[in-house]
C-alpha positions as CSV (number, residue, x, y, z in Angstrom):
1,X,2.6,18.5,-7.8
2,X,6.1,18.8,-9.6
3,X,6.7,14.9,-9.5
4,X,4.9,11.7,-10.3
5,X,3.3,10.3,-7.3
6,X,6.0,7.5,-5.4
7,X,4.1,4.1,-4.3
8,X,5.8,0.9,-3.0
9,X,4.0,-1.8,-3.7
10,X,5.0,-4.9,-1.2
11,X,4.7,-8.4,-0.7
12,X,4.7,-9.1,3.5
13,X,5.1,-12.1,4.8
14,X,4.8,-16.1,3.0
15,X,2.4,-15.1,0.9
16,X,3.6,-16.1,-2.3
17,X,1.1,-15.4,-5.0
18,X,2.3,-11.8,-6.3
19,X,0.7,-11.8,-9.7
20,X,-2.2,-9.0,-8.6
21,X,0.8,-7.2,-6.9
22,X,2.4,-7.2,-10.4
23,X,-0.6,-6.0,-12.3
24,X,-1.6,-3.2,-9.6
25,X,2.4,-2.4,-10.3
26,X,2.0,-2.4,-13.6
27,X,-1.5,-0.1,-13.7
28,X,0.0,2.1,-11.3
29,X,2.6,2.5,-13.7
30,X,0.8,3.6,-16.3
31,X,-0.8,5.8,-15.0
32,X,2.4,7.4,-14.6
33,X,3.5,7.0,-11.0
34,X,6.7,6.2,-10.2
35,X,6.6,2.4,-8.6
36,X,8.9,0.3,-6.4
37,X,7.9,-2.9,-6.1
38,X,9.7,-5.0,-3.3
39,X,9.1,-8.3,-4.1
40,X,7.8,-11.5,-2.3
41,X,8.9,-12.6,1.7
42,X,9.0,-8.8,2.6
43,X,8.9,-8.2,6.6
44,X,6.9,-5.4,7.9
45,X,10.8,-3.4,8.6
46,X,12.0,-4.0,5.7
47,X,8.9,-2.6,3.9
48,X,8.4,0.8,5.9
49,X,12.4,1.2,5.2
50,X,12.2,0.8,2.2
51,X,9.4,3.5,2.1
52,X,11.5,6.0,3.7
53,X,14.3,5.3,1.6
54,X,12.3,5.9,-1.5
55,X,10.4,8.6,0.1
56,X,7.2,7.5,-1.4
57,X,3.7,9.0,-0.8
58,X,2.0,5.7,-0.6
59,X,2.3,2.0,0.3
60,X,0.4,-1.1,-1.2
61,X,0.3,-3.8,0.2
62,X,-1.2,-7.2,-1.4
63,X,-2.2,-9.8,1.3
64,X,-3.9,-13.1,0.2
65,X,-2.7,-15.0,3.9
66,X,-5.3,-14.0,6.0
67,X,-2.7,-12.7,8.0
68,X,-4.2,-8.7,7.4
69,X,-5.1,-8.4,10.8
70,X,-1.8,-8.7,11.6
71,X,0.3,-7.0,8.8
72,X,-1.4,-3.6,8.6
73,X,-1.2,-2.7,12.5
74,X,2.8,-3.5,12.2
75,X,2.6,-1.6,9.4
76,X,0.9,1.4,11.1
77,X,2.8,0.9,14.4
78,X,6.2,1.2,12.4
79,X,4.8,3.9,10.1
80,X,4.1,6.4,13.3
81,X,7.5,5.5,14.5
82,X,9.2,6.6,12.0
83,X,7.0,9.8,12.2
84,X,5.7,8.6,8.3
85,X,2.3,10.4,9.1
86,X,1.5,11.4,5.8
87,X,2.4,8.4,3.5
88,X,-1.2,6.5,2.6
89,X,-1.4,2.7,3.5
90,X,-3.3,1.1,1.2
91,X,-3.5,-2.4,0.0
92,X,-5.7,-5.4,-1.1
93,X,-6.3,-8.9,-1.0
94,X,-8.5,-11.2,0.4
95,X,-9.9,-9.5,3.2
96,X,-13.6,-9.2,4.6
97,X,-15.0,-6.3,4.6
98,X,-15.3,-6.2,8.5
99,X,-11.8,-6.6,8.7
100,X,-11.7,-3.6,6.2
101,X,-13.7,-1.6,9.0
102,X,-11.6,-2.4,11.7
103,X,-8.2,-1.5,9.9
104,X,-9.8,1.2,8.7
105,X,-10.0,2.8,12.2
106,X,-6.7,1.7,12.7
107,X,-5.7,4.3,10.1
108,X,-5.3,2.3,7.1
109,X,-6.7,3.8,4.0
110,X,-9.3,2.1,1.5
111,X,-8.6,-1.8,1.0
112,X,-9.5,-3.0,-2.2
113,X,-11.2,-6.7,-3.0
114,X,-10.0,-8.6,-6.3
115,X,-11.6,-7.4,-8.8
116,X,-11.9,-3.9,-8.0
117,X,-10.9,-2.1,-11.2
118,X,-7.1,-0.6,-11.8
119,X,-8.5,3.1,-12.5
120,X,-10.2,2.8,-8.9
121,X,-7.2,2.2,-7.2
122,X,-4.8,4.8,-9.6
123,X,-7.6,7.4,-9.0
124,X,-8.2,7.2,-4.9
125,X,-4.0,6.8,-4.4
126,X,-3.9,10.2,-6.8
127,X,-6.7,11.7,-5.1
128,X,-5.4,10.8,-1.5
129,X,-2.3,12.2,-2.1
130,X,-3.1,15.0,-3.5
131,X,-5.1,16.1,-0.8
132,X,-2.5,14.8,2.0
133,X,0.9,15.6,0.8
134,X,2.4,19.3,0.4
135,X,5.5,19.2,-2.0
C-alpha cells in the first residue's frame, strides 16, 4: 500500500459523549493512519459524504445511544448507494453482542465493546483493508 490507511471516525446522532471517539482517533493515529474525525451531532448523510469526500478505506463509528440498530443499517443503506462497497464499517460502543450478530449480517464489520484494546482495533482496520482494498 503506497499511502497510510484513511478512516473517518464519526459521532451520529445526539450522542454526546465523544471521549472514546477521541482516543480511538488518537490510537488510530498513531499508528500512523491518516484520521478524520467529524465531530458530535453527525447525521448518517453527512457522515457517508464525508467518507467519499475523503476517500477513506474505513468508517468508525462510536455509538453509546442505544440507537445502533438504527445507525449502522442507514449507514450501510447509504454506503451501497453510493456504490462505497469496499470501505469497512466499523464502530463501537455500547452494544450487545446480539445486536453485534445481527449487524454483522447486515454487512457491518467487527464492533468493538469498551474496553477492547487500541492495538485490536489499529490491527483488524489494517488487516481488513489490506485484504479488501486494491490501490
Amino acid at each position: 500500500m503506497n499511502r497510510p490507511v484513511r478512516v473517518l471516525v464519526a459521532k451520529v446522532g445526539l450522542d454526546g459523549h465523544d471521549r472514546g471517539a477521541k482516543v480511538i482517533a488518537t490510537a488510530l493515529r498513531d499508528a500512523g493512519m491518516e484520521v478524520i474525525y467529524t465531530g458530535l451531532r453527525q447525521t448518517a448523510e453527512m457522515v457517508v459524504n464525508a467518507a467519499l469526500q475523503e476517500d477513506v478505506d474505513a468508517i468508525g463509528v462510536s455509538i453509546l445511544s442505544g440507537a445502533h440498530m438504527t445507525v449502522f443499517p442507514k449507514l450501510m443503506a447509504l454506503m451501497k448507494e453510493k456504490e462505497m462497497t469496499d470501505v469497512l464499517l466499523t464502530g463501537g460502543g455500547i452494544i450487545p453482542d446480539d445486536d453485534m450478530q445481527a449487524l454483522k449480517k447486515l454487512g457491518v464489520g467487527q464492533l468493538f465493546a469498551p474496553g477492547t484494546p487500541t492495538t485490536q482495533i489499529c490491527e483488524y482496520i489494517t488487516h481488513w483493508v489490506k485484504e479488501n482494498r486494491s490501490f
